[in-house]
C-alpha positions as CSV (number, residue, x, y, z in Angstrom):
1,X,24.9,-37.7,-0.7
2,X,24.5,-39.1,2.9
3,X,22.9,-36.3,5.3
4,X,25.0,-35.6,8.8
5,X,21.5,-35.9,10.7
6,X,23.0,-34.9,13.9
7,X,24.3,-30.8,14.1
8,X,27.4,-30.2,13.2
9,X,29.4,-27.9,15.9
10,X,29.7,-25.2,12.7
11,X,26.2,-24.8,12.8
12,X,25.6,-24.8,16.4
13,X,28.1,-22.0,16.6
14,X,26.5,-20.5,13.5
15,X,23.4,-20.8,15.3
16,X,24.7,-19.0,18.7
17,X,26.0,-16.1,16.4
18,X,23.2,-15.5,14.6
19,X,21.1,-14.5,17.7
20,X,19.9,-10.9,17.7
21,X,21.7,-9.1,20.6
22,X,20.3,-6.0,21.1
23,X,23.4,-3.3,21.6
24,X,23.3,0.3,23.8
25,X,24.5,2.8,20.6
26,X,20.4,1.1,19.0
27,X,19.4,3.8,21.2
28,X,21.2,6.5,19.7
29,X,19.4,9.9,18.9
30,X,19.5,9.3,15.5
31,X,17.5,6.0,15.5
32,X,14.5,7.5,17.8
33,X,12.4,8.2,15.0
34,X,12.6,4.5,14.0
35,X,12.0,3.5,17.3
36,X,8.7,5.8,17.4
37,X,7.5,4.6,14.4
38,X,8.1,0.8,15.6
39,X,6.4,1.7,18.8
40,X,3.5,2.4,16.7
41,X,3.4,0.1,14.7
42,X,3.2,-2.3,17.3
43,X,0.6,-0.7,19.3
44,X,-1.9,-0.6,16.0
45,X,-1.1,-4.5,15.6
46,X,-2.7,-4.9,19.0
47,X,-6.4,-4.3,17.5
48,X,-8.9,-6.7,16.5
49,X,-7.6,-8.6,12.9
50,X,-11.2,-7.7,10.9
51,X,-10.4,-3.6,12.1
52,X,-6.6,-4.2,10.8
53,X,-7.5,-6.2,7.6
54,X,-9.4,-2.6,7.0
55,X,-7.3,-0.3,7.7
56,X,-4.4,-2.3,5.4
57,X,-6.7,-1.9,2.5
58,X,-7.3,1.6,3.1
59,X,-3.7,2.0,3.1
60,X,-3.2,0.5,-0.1
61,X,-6.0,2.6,-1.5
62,X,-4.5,5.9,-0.4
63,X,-0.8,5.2,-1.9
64,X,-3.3,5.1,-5.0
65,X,-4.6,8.0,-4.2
66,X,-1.0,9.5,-3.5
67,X,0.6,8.1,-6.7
68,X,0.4,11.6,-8.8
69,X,2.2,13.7,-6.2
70,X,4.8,11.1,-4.5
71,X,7.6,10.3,-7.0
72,X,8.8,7.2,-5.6
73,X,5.3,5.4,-5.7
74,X,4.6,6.0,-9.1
75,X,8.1,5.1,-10.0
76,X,7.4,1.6,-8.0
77,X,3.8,1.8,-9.8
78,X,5.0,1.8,-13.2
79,X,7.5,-0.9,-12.5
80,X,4.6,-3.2,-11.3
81,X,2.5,-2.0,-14.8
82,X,5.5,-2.8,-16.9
83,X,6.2,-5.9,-15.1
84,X,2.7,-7.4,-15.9
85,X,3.2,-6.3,-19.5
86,X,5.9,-8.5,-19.8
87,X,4.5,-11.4,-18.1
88,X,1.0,-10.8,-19.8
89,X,1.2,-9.5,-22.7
90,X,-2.1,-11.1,-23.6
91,X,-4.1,-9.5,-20.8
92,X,-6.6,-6.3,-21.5
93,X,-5.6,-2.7,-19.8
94,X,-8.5,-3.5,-17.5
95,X,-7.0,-6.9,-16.4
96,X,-4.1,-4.9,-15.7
97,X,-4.8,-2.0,-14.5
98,X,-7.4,-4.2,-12.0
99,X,-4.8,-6.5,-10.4
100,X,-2.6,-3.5,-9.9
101,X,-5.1,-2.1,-7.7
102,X,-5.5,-5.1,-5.9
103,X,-2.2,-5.2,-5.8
104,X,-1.6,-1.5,-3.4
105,X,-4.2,-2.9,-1.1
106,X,-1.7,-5.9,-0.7
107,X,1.2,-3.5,0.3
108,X,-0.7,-1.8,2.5
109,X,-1.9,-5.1,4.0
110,X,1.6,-6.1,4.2
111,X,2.8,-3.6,6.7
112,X,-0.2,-4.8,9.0
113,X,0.9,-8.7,8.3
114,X,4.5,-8.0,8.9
115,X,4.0,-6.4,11.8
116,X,1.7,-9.4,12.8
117,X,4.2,-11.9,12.2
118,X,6.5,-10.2,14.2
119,X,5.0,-8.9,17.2
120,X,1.5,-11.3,17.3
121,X,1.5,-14.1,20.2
122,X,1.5,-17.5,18.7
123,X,-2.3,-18.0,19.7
124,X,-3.5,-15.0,17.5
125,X,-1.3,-16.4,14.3
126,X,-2.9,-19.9,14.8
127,X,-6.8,-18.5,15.9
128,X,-6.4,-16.5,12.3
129,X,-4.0,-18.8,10.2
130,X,-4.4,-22.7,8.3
131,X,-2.2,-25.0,7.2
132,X,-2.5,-27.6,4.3
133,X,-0.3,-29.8,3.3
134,X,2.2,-30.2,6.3
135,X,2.1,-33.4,6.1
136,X,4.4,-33.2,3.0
137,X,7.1,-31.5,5.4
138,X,7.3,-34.0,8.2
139,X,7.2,-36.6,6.3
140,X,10.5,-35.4,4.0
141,X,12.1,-34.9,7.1
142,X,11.4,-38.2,8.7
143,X,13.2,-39.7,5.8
144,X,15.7,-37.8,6.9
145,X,16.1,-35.3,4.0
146,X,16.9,-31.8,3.7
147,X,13.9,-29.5,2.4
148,X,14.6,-26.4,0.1
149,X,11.2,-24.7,0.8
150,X,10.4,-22.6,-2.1
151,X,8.7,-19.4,-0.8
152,X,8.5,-16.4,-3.4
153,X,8.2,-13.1,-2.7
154,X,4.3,-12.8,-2.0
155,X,3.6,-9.1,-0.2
156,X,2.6,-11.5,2.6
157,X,5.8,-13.9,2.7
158,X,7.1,-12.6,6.3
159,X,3.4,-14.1,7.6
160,X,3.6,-16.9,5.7
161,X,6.6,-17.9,7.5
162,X,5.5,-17.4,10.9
163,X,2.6,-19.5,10.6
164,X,4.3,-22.7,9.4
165,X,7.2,-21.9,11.3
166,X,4.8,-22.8,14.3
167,X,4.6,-25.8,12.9
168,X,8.2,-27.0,11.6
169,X,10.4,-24.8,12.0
170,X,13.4,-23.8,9.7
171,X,16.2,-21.7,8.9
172,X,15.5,-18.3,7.2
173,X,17.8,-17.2,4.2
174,X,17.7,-13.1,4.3
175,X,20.0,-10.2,3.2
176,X,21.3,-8.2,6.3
177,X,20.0,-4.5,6.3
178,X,22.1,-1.6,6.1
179,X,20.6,0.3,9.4
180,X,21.4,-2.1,12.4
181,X,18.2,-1.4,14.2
182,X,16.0,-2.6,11.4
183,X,18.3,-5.2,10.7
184,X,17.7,-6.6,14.5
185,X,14.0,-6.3,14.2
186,X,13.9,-8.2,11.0
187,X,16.1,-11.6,12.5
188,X,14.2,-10.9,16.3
189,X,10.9,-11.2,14.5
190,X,11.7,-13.5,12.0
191,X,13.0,-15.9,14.5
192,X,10.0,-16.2,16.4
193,X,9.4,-19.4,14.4
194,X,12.3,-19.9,12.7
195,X,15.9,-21.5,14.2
196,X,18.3,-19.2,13.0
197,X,18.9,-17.3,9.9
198,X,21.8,-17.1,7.2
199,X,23.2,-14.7,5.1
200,X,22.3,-15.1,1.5
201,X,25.8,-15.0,0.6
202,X,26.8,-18.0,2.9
203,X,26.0,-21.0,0.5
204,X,28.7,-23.0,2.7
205,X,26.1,-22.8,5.7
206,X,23.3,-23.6,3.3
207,X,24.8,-26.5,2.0
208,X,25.7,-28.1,5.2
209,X,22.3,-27.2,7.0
210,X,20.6,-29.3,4.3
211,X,23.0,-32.2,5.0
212,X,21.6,-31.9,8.2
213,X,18.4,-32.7,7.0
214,X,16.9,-29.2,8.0
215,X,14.5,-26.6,6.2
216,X,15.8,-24.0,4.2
217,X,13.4,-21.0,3.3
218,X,14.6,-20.2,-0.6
219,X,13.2,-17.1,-2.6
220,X,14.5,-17.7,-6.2
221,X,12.5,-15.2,-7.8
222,X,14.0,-11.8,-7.7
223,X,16.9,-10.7,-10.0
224,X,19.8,-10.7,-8.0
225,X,22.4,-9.6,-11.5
226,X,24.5,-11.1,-13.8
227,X,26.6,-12.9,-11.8
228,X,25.5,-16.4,-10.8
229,X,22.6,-16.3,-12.7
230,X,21.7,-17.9,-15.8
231,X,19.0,-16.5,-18.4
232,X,15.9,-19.1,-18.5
233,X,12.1,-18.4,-19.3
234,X,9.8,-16.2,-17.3
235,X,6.3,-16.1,-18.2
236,X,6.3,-13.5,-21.5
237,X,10.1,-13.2,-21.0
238,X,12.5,-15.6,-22.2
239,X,15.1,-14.1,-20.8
240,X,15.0,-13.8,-17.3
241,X,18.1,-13.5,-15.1
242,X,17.7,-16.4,-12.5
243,X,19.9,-17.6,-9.9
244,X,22.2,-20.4,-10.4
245,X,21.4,-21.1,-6.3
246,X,18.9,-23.8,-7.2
247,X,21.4,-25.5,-9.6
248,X,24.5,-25.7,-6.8
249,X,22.4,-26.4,-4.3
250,X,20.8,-29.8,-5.1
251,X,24.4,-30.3,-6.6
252,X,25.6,-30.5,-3.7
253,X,22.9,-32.2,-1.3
254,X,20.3,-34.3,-2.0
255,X,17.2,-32.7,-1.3
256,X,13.7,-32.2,-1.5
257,X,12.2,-28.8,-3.6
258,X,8.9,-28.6,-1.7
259,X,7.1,-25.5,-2.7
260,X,4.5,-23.5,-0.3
261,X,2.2,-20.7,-1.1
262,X,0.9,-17.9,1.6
263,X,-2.7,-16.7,0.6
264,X,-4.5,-13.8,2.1
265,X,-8.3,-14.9,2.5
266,X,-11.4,-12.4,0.7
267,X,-13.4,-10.6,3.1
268,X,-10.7,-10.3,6.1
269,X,-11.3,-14.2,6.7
270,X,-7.7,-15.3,7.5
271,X,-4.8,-16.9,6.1
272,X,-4.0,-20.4,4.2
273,X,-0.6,-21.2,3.5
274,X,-0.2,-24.1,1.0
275,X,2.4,-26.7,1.1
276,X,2.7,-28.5,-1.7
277,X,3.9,-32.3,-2.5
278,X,7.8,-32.3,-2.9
279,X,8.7,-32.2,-6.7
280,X,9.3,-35.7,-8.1
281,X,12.9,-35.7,-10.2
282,X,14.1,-31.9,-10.1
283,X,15.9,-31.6,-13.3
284,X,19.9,-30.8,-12.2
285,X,21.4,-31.8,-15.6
286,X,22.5,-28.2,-16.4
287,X,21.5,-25.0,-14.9
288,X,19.1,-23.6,-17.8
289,X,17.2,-26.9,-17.0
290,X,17.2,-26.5,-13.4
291,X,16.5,-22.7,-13.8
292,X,13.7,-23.2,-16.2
293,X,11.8,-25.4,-14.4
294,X,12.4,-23.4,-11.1
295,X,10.8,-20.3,-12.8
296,X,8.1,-22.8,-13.5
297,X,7.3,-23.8,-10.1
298,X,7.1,-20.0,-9.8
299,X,4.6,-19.1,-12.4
300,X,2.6,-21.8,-10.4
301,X,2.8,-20.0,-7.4
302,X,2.1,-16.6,-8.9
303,X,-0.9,-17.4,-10.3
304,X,-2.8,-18.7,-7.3
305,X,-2.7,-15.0,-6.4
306,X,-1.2,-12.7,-8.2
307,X,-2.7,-9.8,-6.7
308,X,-1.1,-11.1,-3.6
309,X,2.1,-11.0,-5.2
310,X,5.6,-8.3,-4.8
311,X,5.1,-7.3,-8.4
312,X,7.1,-4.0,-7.6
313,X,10.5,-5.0,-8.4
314,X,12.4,-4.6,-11.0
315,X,12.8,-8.3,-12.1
316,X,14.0,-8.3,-15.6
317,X,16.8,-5.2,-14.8
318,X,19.5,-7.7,-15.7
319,X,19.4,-8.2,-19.5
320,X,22.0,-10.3,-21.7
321,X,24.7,-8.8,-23.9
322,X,23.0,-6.8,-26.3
323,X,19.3,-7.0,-25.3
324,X,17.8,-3.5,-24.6
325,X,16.5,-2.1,-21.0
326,X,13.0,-3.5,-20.5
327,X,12.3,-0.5,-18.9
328,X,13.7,2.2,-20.2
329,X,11.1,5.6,-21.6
């Protein structure tokens, strides 16, 4: 399919929509607590990286700590065990039970890394952040070609896309938020290096931003249910519910599947985001062959660092017709 390599006038209008505008009734008594703790946040992003790359591990380590006496973190907790279960089944408890403590400091690291994608000058990403592979971006799009750029949910993602959004930058996919002040911080910071953002739902605008030889941020790796989804291969699980987005979308538009993976140095050192070569001859046959090798790509990603990873989720919830709850008592 020919791309439109010029912007359409739906999508500059999409654009001009999709601004953040930042309304009166945001300031309303019942959002000040919000506010404060935004106003917070934001002040603690302002130290010295090495002093915040320490103080996000000590987070982690104290929702550790706070597991046996806050419900909801041992509920997320025994998702993330049960989850590697599945995926590993080959693993020891140790191996387990060791990423999963790598894998609190990571939350707690995230909160300090989404704040500094949000709220961190562009000098302090790029003094603190790397890019390999970019070449494999501007290259795609000199062609001209649209890019879906395959960006899982690492605890680190929102960072990830900052820092090559400084470099090429591209439309973010995201699911609007329910409270309307969070929902404006999350586009305002999000589009500090990307162009505009689109509803997950919208595949229309999806479609025709790739015609338009643009990037696309895709996350194909949560469960989003039953419907458009098909059940392909998962690691240990053969059956996992994965979206049928991939499928319709290079249906549609002929574009590159360029993957890129967001790693969180050792020892406070920085940040490397991977970009790798666009995948040669994506299978679009038939949606359990596009889906299976999607999850693939995925696995791929994973394992450069799990521990890095949002293995919190509840990613096999959606089961075929007779299968039993993974993870039920």
């Amino acid at each position: 399919m020919p791309h439109k390599t010029h912007k359409s006038e739906e999508s500059k209008i999409y654009a001009d929509k999709a601004q953040p505008k930042l309304k009166l009734t945001f300031f309303h008594p019942r959002y000040w607590l919000l506010w404060l703790i935004v106003g917070f946040w934001y002040v603690l992003i302002l130290l010295p990286y090495p002093l915040l790359y320490k103080i996000g591990k000590g987070i982690g380590r104290l929702l550790l700590r706070l597991r046996p006496k806050i419900r909801i973190i041992d509920k997320r907790l025994k998702i993330a065990e049960r989850n590697l279960e599945l995926c590993f089944p080959n693993w020891t408890d140790s191996e387990r039970k060791a990423l999963i403590e790598a894998n609190c400091e990571s939350v707690g690291l995230a909160i300090i890394e989404t704040g500094m994608a949000w709220f961190w000058p562009d000098w302090r990403i790029n003094k603190w952040c790397k890019v390999t592979g970019i070449e494999h971006i501007k290259e795609t799009l000199a062609k001209p070609q649209g890019i879906m750029f395959v960006g899982i949910h690492f605890l680190n993602l929102e960072l990830g896309g900052r820092i090559i959004g400084l470099q090429t930058p591209g439309i973010g996919i995201y699911r609007p938020n329910d409270n309307p002040v969070w929902d404006y911080l999350q586009v305002r910071g999000r589009m500090r290096s990307n162009k505009f953002m689109i509803n997950r739902k919208d595949v229309k605008q999806m479609i025709r931003s790739l015609e338009e030889a643009e990037i696309i941020w895709y996350g194909p790796d949560h469960d989003y249910g039953k419907r458009n989804s098909v059940f392909a291969p998962f690691f240990g699980v053969q059956h996992a519910a994965t979206t049928l987005g991939t499928y319709i979308l290079l249906k549609k538009t002929d574009s590159a599947v360029i993957a890129f993976t967001p790693k969180r140095l050792e020892n406070g050192k920085g940040y490397e985001v991977i970009v790798s070569p666009p995948i040669q001859s994506f299978p679009t046959e038939n949606e359990l062959q596009t889906a299976t090798k999607m999850n693939q790509l995925i696995e791929e990603q994973i394992l450069l660092a799990p521990e890095q990873y949002m293995w919190l989720h509840r990613r096999f919830k959606t089961r075929p017709e007779g299968e039993a709850d993974l993870y039920s008592k």
